[in-house]
C-alpha positions in Angstrom: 0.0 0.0 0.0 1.1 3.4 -1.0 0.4 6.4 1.8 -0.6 10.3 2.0 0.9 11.5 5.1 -0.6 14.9 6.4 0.3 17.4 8.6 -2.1 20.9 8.9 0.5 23.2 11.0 0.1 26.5 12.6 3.2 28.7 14.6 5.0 24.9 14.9 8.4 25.9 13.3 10.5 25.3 16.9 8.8 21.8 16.9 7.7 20.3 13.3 11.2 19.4 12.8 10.8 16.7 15.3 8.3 15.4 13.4 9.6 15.9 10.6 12.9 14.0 10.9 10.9 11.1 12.7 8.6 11.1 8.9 12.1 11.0 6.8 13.3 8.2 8.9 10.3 5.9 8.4 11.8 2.2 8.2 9.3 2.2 4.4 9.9 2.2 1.3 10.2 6.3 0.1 8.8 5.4 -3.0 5.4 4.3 -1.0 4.6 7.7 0.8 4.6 11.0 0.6 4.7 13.7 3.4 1.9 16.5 2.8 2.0 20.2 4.9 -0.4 22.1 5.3 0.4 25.6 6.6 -1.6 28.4 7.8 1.5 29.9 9.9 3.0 33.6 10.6 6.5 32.3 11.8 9.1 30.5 9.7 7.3 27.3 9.3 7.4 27.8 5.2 11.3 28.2 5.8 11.6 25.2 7.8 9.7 22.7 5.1 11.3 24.3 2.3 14.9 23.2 3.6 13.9 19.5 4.3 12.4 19.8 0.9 16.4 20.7 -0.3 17.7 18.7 2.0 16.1 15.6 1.3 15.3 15.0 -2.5 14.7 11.2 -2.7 11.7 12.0 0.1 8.5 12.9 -1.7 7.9 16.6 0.8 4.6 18.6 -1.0 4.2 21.5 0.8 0.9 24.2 0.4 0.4 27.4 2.6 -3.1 28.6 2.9 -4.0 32.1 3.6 -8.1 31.0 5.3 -8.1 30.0 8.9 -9.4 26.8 10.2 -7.8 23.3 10.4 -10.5 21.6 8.8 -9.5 23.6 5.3 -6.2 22.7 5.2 -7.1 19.0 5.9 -9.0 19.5 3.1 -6.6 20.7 0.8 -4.5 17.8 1.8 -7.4 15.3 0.9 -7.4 16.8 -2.4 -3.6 17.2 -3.0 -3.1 13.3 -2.2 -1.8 10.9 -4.8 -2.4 7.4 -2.9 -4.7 5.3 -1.4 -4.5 5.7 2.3 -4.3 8.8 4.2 -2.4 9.1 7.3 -3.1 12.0 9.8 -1.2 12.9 11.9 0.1 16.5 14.5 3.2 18.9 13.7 3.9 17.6 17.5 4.2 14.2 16.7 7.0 12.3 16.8 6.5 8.6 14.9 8.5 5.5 15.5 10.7 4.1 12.6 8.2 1.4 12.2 4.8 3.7 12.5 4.0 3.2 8.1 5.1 -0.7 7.9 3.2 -1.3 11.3 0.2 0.4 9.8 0.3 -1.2 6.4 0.6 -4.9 8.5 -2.6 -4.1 10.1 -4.5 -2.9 6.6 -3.2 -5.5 4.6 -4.3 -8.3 7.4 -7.7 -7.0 6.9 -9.3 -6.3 3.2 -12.3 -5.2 5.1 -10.6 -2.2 7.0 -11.7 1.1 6.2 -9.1 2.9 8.6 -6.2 2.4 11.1 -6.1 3.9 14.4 -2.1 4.0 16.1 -1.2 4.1 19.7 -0.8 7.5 21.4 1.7 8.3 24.3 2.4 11.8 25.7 6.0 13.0 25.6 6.7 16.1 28.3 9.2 18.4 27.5 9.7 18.4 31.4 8.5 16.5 34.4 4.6 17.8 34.7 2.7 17.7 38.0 1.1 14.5 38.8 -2.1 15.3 38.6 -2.1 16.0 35.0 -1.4 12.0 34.1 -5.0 11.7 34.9 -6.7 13.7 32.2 -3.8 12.7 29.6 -6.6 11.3 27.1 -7.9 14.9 26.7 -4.3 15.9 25.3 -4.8 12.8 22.8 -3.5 9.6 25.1 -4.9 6.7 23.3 -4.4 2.8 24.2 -6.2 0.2 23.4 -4.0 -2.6 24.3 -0.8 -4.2 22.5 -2.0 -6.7 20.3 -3.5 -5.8 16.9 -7.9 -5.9 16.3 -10.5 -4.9 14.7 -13.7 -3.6 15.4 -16.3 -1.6 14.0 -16.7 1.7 15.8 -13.4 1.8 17.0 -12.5 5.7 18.0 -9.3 6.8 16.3 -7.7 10.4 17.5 -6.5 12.6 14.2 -3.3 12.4 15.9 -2.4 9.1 14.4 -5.2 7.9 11.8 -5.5 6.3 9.0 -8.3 5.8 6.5 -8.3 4.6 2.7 -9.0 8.3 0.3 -12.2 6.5 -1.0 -14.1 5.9 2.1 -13.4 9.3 3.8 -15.0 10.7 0.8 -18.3 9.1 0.9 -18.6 9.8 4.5 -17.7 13.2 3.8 -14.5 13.9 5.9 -13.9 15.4 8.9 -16.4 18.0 10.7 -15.1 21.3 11.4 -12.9 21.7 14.7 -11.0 25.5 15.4 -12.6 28.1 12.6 -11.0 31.6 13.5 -11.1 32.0 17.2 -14.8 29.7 17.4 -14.2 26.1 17.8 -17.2 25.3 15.0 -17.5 21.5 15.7 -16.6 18.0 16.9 -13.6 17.2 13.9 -12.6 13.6 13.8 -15.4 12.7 16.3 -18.0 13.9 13.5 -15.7 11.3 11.1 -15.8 8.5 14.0 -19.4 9.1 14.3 -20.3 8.4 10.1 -17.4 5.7 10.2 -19.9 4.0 13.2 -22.6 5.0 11.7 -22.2 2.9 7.9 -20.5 0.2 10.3 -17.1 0.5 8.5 -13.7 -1.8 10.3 -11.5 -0.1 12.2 -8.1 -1.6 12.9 -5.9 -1.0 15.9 -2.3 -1.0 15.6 -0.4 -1.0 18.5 3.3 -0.7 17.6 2.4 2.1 15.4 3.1 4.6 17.8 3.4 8.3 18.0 4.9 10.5 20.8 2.3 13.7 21.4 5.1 16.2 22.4 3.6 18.5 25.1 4.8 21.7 27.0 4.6 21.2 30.5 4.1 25.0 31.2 1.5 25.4 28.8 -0.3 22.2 28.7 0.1 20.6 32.1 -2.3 23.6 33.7 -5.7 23.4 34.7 -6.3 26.4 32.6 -5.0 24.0 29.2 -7.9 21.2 30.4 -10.3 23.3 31.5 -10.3 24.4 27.5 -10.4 21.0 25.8 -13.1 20.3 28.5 -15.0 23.6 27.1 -14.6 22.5 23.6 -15.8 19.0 24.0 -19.0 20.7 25.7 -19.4 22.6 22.7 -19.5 19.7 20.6 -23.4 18.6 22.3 -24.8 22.2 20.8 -23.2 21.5 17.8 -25.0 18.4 16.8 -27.6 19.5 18.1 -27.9 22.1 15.5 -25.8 21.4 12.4 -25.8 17.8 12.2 -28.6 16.0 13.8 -31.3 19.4 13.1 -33.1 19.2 16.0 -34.2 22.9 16.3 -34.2 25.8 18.7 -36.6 24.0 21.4 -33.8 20.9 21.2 -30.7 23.6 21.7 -33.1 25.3 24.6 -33.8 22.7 27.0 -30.2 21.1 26.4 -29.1 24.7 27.6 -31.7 24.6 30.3 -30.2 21.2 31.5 -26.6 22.5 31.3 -27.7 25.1 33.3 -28.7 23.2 36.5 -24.9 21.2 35.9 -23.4 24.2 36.1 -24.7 25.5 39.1 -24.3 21.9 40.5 -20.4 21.5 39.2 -19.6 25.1 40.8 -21.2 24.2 44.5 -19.2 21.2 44.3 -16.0 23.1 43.2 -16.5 25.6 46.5 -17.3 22.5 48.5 -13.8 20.8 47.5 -12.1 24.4 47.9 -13.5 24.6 51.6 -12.4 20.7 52.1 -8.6 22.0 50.4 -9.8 18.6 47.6 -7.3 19.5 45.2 -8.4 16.6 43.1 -12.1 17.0 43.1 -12.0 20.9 42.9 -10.2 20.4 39.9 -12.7 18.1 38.3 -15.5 20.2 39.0 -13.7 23.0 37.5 -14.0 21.1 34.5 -17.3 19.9 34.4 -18.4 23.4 35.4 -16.5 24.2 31.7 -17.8 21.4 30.4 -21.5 23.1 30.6 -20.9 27.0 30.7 -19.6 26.1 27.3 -22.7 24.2 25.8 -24.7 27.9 27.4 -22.7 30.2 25.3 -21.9 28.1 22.3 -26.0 27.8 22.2 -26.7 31.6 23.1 -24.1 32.5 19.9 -26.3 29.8 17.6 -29.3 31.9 18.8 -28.0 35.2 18.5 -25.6 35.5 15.5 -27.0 35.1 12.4 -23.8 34.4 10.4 -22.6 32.1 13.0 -25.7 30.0 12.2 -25.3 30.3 8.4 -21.4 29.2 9.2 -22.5 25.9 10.7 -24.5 24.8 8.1 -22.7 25.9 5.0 -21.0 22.6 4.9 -18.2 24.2 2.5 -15.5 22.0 4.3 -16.9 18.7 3.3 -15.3 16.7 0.5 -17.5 15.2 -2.1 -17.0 12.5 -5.1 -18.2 14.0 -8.1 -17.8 12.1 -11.3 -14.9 9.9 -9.1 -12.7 12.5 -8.3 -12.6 14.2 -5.2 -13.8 17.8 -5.6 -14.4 20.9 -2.9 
């Protein structure tokens, strides 16, 4: 099998390189991959991907800058740029093992049935992080689901390390929006994992396919870095609420209504584990109190703004088959 690796980056040119070099090195044939970038970056990322391209000739490096904000897009122009059969996802913060392609083709080629691959996920810290943090390392991507190879249908795979066949994630219609602008639009890969589950489609786990989620300990290892990722996976109820499963304004309303009475139940039980000095438990009720404020204003923005509503539902990110080639 041939692959499409791609890589959307933004501001990452201290830290691509990493993955970078880790993509070069790939124990695969170079004839059977190429490396895709996507960049939507202000620093010296173009600078960066231009001298690997230079520096390493017999590596097939494609490299596109686009000017319009939003991951989603530059997936998309990825999708579209690809010359093979299987598309490989993957972060400017990964770092891949030698054997992350051949340990991925094993698990395809075991399986004519598979429509995608999802890889093993372990955090990397730049510097010891605070204990605590190890407990909500699935939110910064963690994924494990054991060390021997399977397959199963409606098996989750993070964007960090996936990997689907070209055809199938164009019938299903790609990935949903994630970060447009400063609005986190929708739910990304978990919109894919959802149609993927949906149309009953194989899902293969490879486990020695592994990639190393470099994270800042400073910046990520913070309650204020969870509390986020908490907020945007709140958002993502609202959002299907709305643009994908069309429910209407009474849906949106009483889900707000319900999100309300969480709230005010998350934040008496943050004070109560402040008064009891709960570390632990204060923190998670932080987040859950995140977790619904979010779904209030995400909905009160659907309500309110017009534009934001017509942005939901434009659909100009999804990928369609027209006439068997893939078109925007």
């Amino acid at each position: 099998m041939k692959f499409s690796v791609i890589i959307t980056t933004l501001n990452r040119a201290n830290i691509i390189p990493m993955c970078m070099d880790s993509l070069i090195s790939q124990n695969f044939p170079k004839s059977d991959y190429e490396i895709i970038i996507i960049n939507n970056s202000t620093d010296n990322t173009e600078e960066v991907i231009e001298k690997y391209i230079e520096d390493y000739p017999e590596v097939n490096i494609k490299y596109y800058y686009i000017p319009k904000p939003g991951q989603v897009y530059a997936r998309q122009i990825g999708i579209l740029a690809a010359q093979n059969e299987i598309l490989s996802f993957t972060d400017d913060d990964a770092i891949l093992c030698p054997d992350w392609l051949k340990e991925i083709n094993n698990v395809f080629e075991l399986n004519n049935e598979v429509a995608g691959v999802a890889g093993k996920i372990k955090i990397k810290w730049d510097e010891t992080p605070p204990e605590w943090i190890h407990e909500y390392e699935n939110f910064l991507g963690k994924l494990n689901y054991g060390d021997e190879i399977k397959y199963e249908k409606g098996l989750y795979m993070n964007a960090g390390n996936l990997h689907i066949k070209k055809d199938i994630l164009i019938d299903v219609g790609g990935f949903n929006p994630e970060m447009v602008g400063e609005w986190l639009m929708g739910d990304g890969e978990t919109g894919l994992w959802v149609r993927l589950k949906k149309y009953n489609h194989i899902i293969g786990w490879a486990p020695k396919a592994i990639m190393e989620h470099y994270q800042i300990a400073k910046k990520n290892a913070t309650v204020g870095d969870i509390k986020r990722r908490f907020m945007n996976n709140g958002i993502c109820i609202p959002y299907n609420i709305y643009a994908i499963d069309k429910k209407g304004y009474r849906a949106l309303i009483w889900n707000m209504i319900l999100a309300l009475k969480q709230t005010i139940k998350w934040k008496y039980n943050s004070v109560k584990a402040a008064i009891k000095s709960d570390d632990r438990n204060e923190r998670y009720s932080i987040f859950r109190t995140a977790f619904y404020t979010a779904q209030i204003k995400y909905t009160l923005k659907i309500i309110l703004d017009k534009e934001f509503r017509k942005a939901l539902t434009k659909g100009d990110w999804v990928i369609k088959n027209n006439n068997n080639k893939a078109a925007a």
